[in-house]
C-alpha positions as a Markdown table, in Angstrom:
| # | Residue | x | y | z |
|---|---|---|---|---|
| 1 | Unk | 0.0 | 0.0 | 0.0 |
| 2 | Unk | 1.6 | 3.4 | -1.1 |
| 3 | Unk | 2.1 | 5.7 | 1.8 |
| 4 | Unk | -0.7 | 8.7 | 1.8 |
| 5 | Unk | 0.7 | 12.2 | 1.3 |
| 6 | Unk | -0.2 | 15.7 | 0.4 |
| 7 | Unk | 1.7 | 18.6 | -1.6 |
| 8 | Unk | 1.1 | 22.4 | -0.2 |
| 9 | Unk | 2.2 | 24.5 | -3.7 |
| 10 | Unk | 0.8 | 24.5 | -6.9 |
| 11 | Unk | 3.5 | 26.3 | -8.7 |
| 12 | Unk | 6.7 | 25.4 | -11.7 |
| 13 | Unk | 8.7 | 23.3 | -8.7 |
| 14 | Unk | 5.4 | 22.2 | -7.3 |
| 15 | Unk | 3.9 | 20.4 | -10.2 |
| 16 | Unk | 7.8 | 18.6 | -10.3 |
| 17 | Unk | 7.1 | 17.2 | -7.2 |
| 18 | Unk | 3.5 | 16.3 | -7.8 |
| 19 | Unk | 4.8 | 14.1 | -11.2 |
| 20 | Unk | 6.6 | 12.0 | -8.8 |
| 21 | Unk | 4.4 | 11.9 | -6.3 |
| 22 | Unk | 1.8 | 10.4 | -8.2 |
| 23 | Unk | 4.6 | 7.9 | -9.2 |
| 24 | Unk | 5.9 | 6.5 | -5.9 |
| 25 | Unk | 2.8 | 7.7 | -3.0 |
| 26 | Unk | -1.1 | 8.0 | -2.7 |
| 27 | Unk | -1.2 | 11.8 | -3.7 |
| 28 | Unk | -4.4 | 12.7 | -1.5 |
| 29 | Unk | -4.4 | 15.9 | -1.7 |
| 30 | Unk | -2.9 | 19.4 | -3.5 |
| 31 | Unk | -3.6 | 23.0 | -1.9 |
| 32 | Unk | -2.3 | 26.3 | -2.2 |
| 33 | Unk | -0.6 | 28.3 | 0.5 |
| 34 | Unk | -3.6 | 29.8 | 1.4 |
| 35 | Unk | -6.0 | 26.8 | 1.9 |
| 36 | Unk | -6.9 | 25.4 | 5.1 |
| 37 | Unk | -5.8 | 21.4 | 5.3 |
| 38 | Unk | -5.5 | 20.5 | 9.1 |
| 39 | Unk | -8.8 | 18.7 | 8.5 |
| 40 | Unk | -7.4 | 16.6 | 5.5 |
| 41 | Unk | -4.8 | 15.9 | 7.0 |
| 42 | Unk | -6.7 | 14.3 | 10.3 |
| 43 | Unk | -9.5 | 12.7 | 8.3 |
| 44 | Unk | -7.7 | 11.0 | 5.2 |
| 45 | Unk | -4.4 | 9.9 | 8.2 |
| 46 | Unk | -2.0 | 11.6 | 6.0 |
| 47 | Unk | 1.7 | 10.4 | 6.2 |
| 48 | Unk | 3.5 | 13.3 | 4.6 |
| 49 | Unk | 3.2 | 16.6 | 3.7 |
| 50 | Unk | 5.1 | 18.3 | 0.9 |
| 51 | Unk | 5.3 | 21.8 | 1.0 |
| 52 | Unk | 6.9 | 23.8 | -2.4 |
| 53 | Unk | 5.3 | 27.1 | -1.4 |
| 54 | Unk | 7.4 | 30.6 | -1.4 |
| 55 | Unk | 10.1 | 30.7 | 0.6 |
| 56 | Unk | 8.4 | 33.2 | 3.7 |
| 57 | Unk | 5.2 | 31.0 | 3.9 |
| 58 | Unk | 7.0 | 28.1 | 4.9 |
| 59 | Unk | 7.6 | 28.5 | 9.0 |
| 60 | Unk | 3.5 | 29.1 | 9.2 |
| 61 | Unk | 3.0 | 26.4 | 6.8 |
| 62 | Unk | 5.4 | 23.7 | 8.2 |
| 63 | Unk | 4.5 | 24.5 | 12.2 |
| 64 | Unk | 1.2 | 23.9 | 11.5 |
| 65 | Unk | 1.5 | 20.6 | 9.9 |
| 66 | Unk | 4.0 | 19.2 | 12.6 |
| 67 | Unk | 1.4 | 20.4 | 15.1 |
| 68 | Unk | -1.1 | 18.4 | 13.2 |
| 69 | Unk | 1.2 | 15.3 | 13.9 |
| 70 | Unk | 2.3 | 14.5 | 10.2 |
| 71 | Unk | 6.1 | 14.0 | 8.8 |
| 72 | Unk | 7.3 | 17.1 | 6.5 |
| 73 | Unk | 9.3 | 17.6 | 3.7 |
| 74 | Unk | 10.0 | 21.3 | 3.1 |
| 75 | Unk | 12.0 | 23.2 | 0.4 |
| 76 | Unk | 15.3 | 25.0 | 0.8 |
| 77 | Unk | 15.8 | 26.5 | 2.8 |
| 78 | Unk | 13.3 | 25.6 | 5.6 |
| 79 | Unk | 13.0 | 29.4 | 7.1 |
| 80 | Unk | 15.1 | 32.4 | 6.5 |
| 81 | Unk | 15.3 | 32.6 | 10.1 |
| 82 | Unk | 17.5 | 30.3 | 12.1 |
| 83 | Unk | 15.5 | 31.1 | 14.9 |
| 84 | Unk | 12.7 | 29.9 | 13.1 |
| 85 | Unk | 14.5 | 26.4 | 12.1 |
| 86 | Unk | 15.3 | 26.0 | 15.7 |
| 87 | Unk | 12.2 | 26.5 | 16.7 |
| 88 | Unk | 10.5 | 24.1 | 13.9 |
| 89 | Unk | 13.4 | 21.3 | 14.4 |
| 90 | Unk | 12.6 | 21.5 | 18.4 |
| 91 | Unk | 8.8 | 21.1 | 17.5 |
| 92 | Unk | 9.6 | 18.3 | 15.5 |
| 93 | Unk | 11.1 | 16.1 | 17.9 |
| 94 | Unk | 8.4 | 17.5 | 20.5 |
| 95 | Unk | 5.8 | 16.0 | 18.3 |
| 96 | Unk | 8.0 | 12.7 | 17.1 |
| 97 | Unk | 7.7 | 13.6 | 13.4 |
| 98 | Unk | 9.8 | 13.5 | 11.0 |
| 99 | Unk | 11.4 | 16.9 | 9.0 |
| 100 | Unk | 13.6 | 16.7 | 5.7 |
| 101 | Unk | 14.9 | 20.0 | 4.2 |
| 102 | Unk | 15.1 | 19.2 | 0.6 |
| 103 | Unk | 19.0 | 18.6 | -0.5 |
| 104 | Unk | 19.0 | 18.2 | -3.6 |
| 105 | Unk | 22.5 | 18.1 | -4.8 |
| 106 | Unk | 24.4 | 16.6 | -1.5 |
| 107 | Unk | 25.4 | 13.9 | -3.6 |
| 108 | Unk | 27.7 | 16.0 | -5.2 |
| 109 | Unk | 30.1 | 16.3 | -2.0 |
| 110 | Unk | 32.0 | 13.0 | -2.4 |
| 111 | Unk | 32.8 | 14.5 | -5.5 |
| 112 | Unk | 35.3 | 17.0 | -4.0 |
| 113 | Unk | 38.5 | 15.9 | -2.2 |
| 114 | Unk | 40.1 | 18.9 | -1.0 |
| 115 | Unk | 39.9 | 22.8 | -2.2 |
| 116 | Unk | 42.4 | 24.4 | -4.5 |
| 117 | Unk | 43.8 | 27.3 | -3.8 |
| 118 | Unk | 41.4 | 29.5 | -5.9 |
| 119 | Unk | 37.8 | 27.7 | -6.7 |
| 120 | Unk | 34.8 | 28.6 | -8.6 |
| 121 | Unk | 31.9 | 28.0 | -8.4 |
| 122 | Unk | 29.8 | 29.0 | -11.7 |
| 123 | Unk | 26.4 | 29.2 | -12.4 |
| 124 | Unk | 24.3 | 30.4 | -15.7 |
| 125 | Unk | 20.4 | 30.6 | -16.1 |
| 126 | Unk | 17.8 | 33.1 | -17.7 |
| 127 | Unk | 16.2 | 35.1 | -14.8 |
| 128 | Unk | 13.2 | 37.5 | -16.1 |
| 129 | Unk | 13.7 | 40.1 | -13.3 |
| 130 | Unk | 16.2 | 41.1 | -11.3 |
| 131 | Unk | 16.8 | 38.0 | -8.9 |
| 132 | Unk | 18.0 | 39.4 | -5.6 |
| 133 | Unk | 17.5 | 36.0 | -3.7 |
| 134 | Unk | 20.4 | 34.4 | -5.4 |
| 135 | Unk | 21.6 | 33.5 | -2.0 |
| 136 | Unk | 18.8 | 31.5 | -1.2 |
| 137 | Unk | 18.0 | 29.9 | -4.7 |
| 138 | Unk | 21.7 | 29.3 | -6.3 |
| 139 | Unk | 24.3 | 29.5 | -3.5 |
| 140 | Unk | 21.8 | 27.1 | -1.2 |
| 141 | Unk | 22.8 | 24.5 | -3.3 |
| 142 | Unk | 26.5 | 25.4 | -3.9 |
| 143 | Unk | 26.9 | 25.8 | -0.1 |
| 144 | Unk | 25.3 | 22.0 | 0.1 |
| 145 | Unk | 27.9 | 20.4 | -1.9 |
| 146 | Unk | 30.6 | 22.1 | -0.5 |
| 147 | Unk | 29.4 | 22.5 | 3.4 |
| 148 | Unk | 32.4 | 19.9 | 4.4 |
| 149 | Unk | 35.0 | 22.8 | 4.0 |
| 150 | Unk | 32.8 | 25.4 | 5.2 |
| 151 | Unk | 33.1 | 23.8 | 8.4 |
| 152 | Unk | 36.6 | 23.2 | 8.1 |
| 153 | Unk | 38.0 | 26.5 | 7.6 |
| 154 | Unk | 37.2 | 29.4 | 9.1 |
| 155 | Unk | 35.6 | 32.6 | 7.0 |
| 156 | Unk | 37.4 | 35.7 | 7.3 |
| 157 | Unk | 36.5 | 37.9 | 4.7 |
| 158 | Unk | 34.2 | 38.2 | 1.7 |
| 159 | Unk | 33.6 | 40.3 | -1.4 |
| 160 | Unk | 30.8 | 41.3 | -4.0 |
| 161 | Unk | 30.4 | 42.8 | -7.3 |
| 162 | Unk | 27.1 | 42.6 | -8.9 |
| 163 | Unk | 26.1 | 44.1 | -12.4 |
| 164 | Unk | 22.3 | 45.0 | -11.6 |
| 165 | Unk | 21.7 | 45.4 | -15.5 |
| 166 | Unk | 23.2 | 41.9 | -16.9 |
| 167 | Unk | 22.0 | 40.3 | -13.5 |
| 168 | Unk | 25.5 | 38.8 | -12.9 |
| 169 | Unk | 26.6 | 38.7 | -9.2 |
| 170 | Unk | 30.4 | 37.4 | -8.2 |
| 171 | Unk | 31.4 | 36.9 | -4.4 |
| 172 | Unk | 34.5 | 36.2 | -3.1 |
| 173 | Unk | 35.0 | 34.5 | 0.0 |
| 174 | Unk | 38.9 | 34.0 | 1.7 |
| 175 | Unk | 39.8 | 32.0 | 4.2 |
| 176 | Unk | 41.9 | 31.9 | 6.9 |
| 177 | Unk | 44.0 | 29.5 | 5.2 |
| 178 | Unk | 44.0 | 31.6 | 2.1 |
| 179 | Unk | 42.2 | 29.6 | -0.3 |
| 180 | Unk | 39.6 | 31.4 | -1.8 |
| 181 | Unk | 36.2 | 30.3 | -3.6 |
| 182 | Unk | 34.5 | 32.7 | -6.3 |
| 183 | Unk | 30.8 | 31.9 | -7.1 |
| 184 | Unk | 30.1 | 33.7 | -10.2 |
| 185 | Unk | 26.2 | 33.8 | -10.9 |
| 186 | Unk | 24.8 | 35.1 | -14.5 |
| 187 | Unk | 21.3 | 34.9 | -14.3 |
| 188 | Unk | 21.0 | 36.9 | -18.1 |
| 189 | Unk | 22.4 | 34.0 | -19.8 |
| 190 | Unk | 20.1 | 31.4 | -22.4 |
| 191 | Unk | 22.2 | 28.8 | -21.3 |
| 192 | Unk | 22.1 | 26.8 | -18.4 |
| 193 | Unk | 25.4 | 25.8 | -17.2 |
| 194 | Unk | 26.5 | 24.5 | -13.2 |
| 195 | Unk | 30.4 | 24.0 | -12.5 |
| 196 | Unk | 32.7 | 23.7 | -9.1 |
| 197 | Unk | 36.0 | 24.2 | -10.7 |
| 198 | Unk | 35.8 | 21.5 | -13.8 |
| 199 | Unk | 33.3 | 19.2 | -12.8 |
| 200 | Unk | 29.7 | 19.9 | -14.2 |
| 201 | Unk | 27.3 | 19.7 | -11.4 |
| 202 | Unk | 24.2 | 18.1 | -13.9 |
| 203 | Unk | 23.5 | 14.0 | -13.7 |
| 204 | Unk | 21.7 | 11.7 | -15.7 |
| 205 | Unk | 19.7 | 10.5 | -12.8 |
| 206 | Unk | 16.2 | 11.6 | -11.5 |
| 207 | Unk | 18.0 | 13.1 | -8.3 |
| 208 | Unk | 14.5 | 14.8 | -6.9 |
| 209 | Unk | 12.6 | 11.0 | -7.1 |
| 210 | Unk | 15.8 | 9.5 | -5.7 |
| 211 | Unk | 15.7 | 11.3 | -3.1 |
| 212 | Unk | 11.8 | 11.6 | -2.4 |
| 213 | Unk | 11.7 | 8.0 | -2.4 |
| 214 | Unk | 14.8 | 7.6 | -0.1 |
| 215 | Unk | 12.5 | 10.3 | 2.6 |
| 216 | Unk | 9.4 | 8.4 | 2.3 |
| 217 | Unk | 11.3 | 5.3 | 3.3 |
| 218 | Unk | 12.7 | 6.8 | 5.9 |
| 219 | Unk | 16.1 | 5.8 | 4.5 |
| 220 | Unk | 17.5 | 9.2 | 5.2 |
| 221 | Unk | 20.0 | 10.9 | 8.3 |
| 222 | Unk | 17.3 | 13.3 | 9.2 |
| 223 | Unk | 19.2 | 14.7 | 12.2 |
| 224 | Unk | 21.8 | 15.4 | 9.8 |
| 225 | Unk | 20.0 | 16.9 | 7.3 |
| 226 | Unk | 18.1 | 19.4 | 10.0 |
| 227 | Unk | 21.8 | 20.3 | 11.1 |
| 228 | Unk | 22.7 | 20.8 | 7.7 |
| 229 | Unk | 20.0 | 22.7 | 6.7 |
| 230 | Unk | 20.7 | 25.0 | 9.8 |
| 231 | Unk | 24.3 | 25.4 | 9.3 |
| 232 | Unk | 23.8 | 26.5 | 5.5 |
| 233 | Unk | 21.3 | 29.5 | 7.0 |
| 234 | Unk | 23.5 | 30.3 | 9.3 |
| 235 | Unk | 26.6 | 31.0 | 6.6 |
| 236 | Unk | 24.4 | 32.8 | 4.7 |
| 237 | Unk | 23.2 | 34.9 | 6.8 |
| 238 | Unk | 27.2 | 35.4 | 8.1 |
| 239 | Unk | 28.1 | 36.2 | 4.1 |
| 240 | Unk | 25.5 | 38.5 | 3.5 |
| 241 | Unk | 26.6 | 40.3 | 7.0 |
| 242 | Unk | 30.1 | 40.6 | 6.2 |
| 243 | Unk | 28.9 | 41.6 | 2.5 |
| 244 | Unk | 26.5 | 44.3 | 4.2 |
| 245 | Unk | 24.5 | 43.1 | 1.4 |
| 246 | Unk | 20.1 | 44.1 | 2.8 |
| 247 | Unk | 18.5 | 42.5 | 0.1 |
């Protein structure tokens, strides 16, 4: 018997994750961020709930589902508060749920060794408007596959130029060790491109039904991934600070 789940989000990413929903669950139910679906969720004994709404609605939208007793899997990143993620992770183990913070290019860190001296990370995709939550949509993901070193070496200094007409930003973080890693985001460009130094961060796999099947299995390090998910907030928030960068 599939497991019984509902997807909060109705938009591009969630009708992604409703295609593979309807492949590997019982797809009960699919609402937009402003429906009610506590009920739902008590009457039809949901399992899961997927949430792919904006990123601001998802503290409300998440609390109130763990309150309603029902295992979660969020988009990146989980709040833009880490007071917020503290307060949902606490919750979660209050209410013995479960809470996955999607992740999904992890397995791209046992593709990096060690850091060069100078690394890029380089990133190219049309963006209509101006995309000032880079930080939150790109370097998420680039801070994912590289969190090992962020941990390992401390962050002592970072720099930005942006080009607000050709929507191309470039920060430079230094170590204290003195390596340094560039991510260079063009968000004008027709082509799609994703590289950390020379290794193209694209795969032939289905990574997002990999790893929803690998959640509603349970087959997952959720503690880890809650830490994780933390952590990367937590840098971001430190590189936007040092960048005194308000948007």
């Amino acid at each position: 018997m599939k497991i019984k789940v509902g997807l909060i989000g109705k938009g591009k990413w969630g009708k992604k994750i409703k295609k593979k929903l309807n492949k590997l669950a019982n797809l009960r139910f699919i609402y937009g961020k402003k429906n009610s679906y506590a009920n739902i969720i008590r009457q039809e004994k949901i399992q899961w709930v997927f949430i792919a709404t904006p990123n601001p609605t998802h503290y409300k939208i998440v609390k109130e589902c763990i309150q309603n007793g029902v295992n979660v899997f969020c988009e990146k990143p989980l709040s833009e508060s880490t007071d917020e993620i503290k307060k949902l992770i606490d919750l979660a183990k209050k209410k013995k749920v479960k809470l996955f913070v999607s992740d999904l290019y992890s397995h791209y860190s046992s593709k990096f060794n060690k850091l060069k001296n100078e690394n890029l990370v380089y990133r190219s995709k049309f963006v209509i408007k101006s995309d000032n939550e880079f930080f939150y949509r790109f370097m998420y993901h680039d801070i994912s596959i590289l969190h090992q070193f962020f941990k390992k070496n401390k962050l002592v200094n970072c720099s930005i130029y942006k080009n607000d007409k050709k929507n191309i930003f470039k920060i430079i973080i230094m170590f204290k060790n003195k390596k340094s890693l560039i991510f260079l985001y063009n968000l004008r460009s027709k082509k799609k491109y994703h590289f950390i130094n020379n290794l193209e961060i694209k795969s032939n796999k289905d990574v997002l039904e990999e790893m929803i099947k690998k959640v509603l299995k349970k087959n997952i390090d959720f503690k880890d991934n809650n830490i994780k998910a933390l952590f990367i907030i937590k840098l971001i928030k430190k590189i936007k600070q040092k960048l005194n960068y308000a948007n």
